[in-house]
C-alpha positions as CSV (number, residue, x, y, z in Angstrom):
1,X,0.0,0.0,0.0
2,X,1.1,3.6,-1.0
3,X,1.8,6.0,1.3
4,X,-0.2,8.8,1.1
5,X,1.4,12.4,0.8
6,X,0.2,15.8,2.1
7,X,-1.4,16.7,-1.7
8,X,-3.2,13.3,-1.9
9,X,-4.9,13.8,1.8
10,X,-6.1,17.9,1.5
11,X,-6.7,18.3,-2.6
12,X,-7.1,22.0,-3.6
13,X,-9.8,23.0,-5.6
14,X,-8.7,25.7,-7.5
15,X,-12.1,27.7,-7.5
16,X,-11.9,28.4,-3.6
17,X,-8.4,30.4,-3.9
18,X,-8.3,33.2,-1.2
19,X,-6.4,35.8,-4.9
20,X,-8.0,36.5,-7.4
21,X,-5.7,36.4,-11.2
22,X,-7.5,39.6,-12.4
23,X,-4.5,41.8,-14.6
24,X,-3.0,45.1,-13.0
25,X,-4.6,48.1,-13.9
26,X,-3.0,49.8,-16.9
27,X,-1.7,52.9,-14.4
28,X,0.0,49.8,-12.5
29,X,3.2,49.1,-14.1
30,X,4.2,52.7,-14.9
31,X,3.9,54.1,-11.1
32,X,5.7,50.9,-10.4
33,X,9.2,51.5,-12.9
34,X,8.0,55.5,-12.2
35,X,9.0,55.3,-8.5
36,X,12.3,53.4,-9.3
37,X,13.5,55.4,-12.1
38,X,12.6,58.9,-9.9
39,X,14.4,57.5,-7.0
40,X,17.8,56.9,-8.8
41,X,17.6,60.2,-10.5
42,X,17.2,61.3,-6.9
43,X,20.1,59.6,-5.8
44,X,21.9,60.4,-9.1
45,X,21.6,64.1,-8.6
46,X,22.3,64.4,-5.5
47,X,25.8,62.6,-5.9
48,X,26.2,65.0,-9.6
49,X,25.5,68.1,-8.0
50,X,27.8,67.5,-4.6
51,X,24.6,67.4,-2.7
52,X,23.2,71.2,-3.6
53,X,20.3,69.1,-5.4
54,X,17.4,67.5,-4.8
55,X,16.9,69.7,-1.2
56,X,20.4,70.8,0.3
57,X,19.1,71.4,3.7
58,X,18.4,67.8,3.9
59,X,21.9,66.7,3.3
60,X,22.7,63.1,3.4
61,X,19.4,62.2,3.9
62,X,18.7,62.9,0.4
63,X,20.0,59.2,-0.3
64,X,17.5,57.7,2.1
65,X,14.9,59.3,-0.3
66,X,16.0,58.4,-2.8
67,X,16.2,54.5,-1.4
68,X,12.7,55.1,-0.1
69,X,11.4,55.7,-3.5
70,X,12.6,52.6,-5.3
71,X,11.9,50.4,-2.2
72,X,8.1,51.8,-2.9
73,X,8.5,50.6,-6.8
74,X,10.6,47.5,-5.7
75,X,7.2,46.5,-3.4
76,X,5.1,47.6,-5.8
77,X,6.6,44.4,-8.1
78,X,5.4,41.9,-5.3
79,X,1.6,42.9,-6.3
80,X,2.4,43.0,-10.3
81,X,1.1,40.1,-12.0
């Protein structure tokens, strides 16, 4: 006699799936590569203009924006189908 597995004993029927495959809106994928792109020019112009750029007063912390940005795109990809 086989031993049963895990699958065999709890089948999944595919029609009670907690997600839904509906497509991204068509605003989705833009934002997404949007936020990443703005947040390495961010970074890129602050380390161009020898931090004068994007907001001087903000000094060094203009690279954690910059970061902050593209982490928002880079989570953005975990909801992209």
């Amino acid at each position: 006699m086989a031993k049963k597995t895990l699958d065999d004993a709890y089948p999944v029927n595919s029609s009670t799936r907690a997600g839904h495959d509906t497509p991204n809106p068509i605003w989705f994928k833009p934002i997404m590569f949007g936020f990443m792109i703005v947040g390495l020019a961010w970074i890129l112009t602050f380390y161009v203009s020898a931090g004068l750029f994007p907001i001087p007063s903000v000094g060094a912390l203009n690279i954690v924006i910059g970061f902050g940005l593209m982490f928002i795109g880079f989570l953005m990809t975990t909801r992209w189908r």
